[in-house]
N, C-alpha and C positions, 0 to 999 in steps of 0.2 A: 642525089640528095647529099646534102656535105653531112658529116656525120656528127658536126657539134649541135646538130638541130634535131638529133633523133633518139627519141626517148629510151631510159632504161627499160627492160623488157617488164611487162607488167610483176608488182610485187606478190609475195604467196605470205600467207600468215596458214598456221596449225593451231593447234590449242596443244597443251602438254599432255594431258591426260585427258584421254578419248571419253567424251561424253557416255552416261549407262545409254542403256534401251529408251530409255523415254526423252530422252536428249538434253537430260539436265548433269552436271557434274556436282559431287558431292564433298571436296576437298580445296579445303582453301590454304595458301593460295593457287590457284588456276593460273597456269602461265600460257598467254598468248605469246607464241614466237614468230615475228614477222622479216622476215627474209627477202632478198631481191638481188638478180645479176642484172649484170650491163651486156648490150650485144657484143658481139664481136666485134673489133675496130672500135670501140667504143672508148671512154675517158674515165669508166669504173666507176661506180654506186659512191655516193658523196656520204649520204644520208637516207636515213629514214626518217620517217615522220607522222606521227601516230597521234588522237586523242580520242575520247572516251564520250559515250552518254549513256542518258538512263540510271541505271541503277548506282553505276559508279563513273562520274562524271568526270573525266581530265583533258583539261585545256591542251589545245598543240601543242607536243615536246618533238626535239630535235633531238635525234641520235647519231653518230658521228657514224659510218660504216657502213656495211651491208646488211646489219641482223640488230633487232631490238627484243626488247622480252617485257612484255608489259601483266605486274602480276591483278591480278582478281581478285577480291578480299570480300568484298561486297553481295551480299546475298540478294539474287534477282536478276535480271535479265540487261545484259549491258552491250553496247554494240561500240565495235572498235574502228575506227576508219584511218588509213594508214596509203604512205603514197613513198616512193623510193625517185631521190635525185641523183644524177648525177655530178659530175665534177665541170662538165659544160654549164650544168644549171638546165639541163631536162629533167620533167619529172610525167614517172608513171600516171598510168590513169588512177584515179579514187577508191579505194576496192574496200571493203568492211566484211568483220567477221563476226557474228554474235555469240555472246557465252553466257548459259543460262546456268548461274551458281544456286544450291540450295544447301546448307552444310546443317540446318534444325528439323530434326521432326515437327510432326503436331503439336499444340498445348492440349492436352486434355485438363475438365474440369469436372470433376466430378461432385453434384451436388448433394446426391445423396447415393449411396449410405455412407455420410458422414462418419467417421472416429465415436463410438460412443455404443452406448449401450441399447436394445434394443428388447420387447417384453415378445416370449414366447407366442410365435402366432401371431405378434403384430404386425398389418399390412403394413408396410414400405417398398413404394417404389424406390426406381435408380433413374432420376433424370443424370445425364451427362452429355459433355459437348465436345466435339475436335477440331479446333483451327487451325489453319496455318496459311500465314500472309504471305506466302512466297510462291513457291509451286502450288499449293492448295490439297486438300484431303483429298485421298483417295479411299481409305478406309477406315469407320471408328464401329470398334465393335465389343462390346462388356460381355461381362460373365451371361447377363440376361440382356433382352431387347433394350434399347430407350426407352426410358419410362416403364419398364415391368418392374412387376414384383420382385423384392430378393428373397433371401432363402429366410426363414425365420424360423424354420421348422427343426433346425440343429442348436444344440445348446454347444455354449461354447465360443469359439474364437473364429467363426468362417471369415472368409474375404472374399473380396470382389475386385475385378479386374477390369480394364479396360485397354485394350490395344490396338494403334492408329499405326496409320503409313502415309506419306503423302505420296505426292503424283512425282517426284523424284528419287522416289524408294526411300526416304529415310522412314524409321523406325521409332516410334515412341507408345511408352508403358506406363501404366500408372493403377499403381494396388491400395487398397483401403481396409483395414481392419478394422471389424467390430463385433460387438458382444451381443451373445443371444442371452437372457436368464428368467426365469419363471417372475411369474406375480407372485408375490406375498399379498394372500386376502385376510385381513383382519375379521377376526370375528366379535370385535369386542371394541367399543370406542376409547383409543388412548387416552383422550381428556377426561373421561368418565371411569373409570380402570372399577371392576366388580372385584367387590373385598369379600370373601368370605373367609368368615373364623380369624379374623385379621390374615388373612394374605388375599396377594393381587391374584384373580385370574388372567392368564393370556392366552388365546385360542387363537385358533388361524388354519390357513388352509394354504397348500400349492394349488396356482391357477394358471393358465393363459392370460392371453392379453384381454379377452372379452370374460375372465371371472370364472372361467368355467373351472370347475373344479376336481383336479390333477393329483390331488394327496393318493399317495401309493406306500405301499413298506418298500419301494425299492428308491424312496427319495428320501437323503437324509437332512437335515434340519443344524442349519451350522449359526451359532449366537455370536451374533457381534458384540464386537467389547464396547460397553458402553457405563455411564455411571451407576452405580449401585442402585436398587431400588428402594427409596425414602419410604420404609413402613409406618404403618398409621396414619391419623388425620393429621392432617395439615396446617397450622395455624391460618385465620382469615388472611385472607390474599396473598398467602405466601405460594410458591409454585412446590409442586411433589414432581422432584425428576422420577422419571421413569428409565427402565432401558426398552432399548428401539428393535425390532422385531428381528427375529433369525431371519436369516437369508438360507436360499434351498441350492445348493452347491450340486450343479450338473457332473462334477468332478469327480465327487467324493463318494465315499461309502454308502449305499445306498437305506436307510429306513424309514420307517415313522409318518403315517399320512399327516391329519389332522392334530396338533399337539396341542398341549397347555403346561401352564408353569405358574408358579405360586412364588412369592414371599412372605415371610412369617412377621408379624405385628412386633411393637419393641419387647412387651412381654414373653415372647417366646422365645426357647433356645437361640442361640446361634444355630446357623444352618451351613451343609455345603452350600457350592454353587446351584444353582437351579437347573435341573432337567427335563430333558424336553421326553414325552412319552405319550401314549394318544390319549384323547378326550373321548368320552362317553358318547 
């Protein structure tokens, strides 16, 4: 056989960095390196010649020599096909390598327990979800099941977790903070405010989320700042601000179950601030 009729020995392509366990590479970019000798007695590798589909698609490029490096950027599953000439004008047989890239975890979506505040004992579940369009979930898994309940039974600042992998090992996290804090049960209707002796009554109770009623000496009663309280009647249709109800601080010092608080009529002394101390 004359030796300008006989092809370079067939081409070898590697990848740079060896696929993990599951056969997916996680760093981009991924270099494909495709390499080829010529036989012996031969006229020596002209060219490479390599293109691309799938995930990252590249039309036929020519590389002048015996070694190309085609890098992977693209996340997803991409197949390389490459062929080695030589300087006669043989070329190897057709040969293809595939390189499955993934460089994103999961999206996790956490729907509830949203950012925000939440009433002692109130039922909340945690719907949440994990995708990933590439390699695909292998794990999603939160502080409680999908869809169970969260903790509502801590006052305070708890959080909730959720942590996913996909089927290339990557890794993704996702935390949510929110607030647990008692009911405030009014005992008194604020539009209708009970005067005696010219002062306002205000009464109230620590509760859960279903009303049940929590007032303890070890819960103490913290007033929010709010406008003064307008003593006396009110000219027709005019509005009497009032202030707006303590809040019961999980935090704080603890006393005082059930409170009440007054303000004094315009005939009366000036007063301090009002205090909170239990009701009969």
């Amino acid at each position: 056989m004359n030796s300008t009729s006989v092809p370079p020995q067939p081409a070898f392509a590697t990848v740079s960095l060896t696929p993990n366990s599951a056969g997916w590479n996680t760093t981009s970019p991924t270099l494909v390196n495709i390499g080829a000798l010529d036989r012996s007695c031969g006229f020596g590798v002209q060219k490479i010649t390599y293109s691309a589909s799938d995930a990252q698609p590249t039309t036929s490029t020519d590389v002048p020599g015996a070694a190309a490096a085609v890098a992977i950027t693209t996340n997803g599953v991409t197949t390389v096909t490459y062929t080695a000439t030589d300087a006669a004008g043989n070329t190897s047989p057709v040969q293809t390598i595939t390189v499955r890239l993934d460089t994103a975890g999961p999206v996790i979506t956490i729907v509830r327990s949203a950012a925000g505040t939440y009433l002692y004992r109130q039922p909340v579940t945690a719907p949440y979800s994990c995708t990933d369009a590439t390699s695909g979930v292998a794990s999603c898994v939160g502080t409680v099941p999908n869809s169970s309940p969260i903790n509502t039974s801590t006052l305070g600042s708890p959080t909730f977790t959720v942590n996913a992998t996909d089927n290339a090992t990557n890794p993704s996290t996702k935390t949510v903070t929110y607030n647990v804090a008692y009911r405030i049960c009014l005992l008194y209707d604020p539009n209708r405010p009970v005067r005696m002796l010219g002062q306002v009554i205000i009464s109230l109770r620590i509760c859960d989320t279903n009303g049940n009623n929590l007032s303890s000496s070890n819960i103490t009663l913290t007033a929010a700042a709010s406008p003064a309280l307008s003593p006396g009647p009110s000219p027709a249709g005019a509005t009497t601000p009032r202030s707006s109800p303590p809040t019961a601080s999980p935090s704080a010092p603890r006393t005082c179950p059930t409170a009440t608080t007054t303000s004094n009529s315009p005939s009366a002394e000036p007063t301090p601030p009002p205090t909170w101390h239990p009701s009969p």
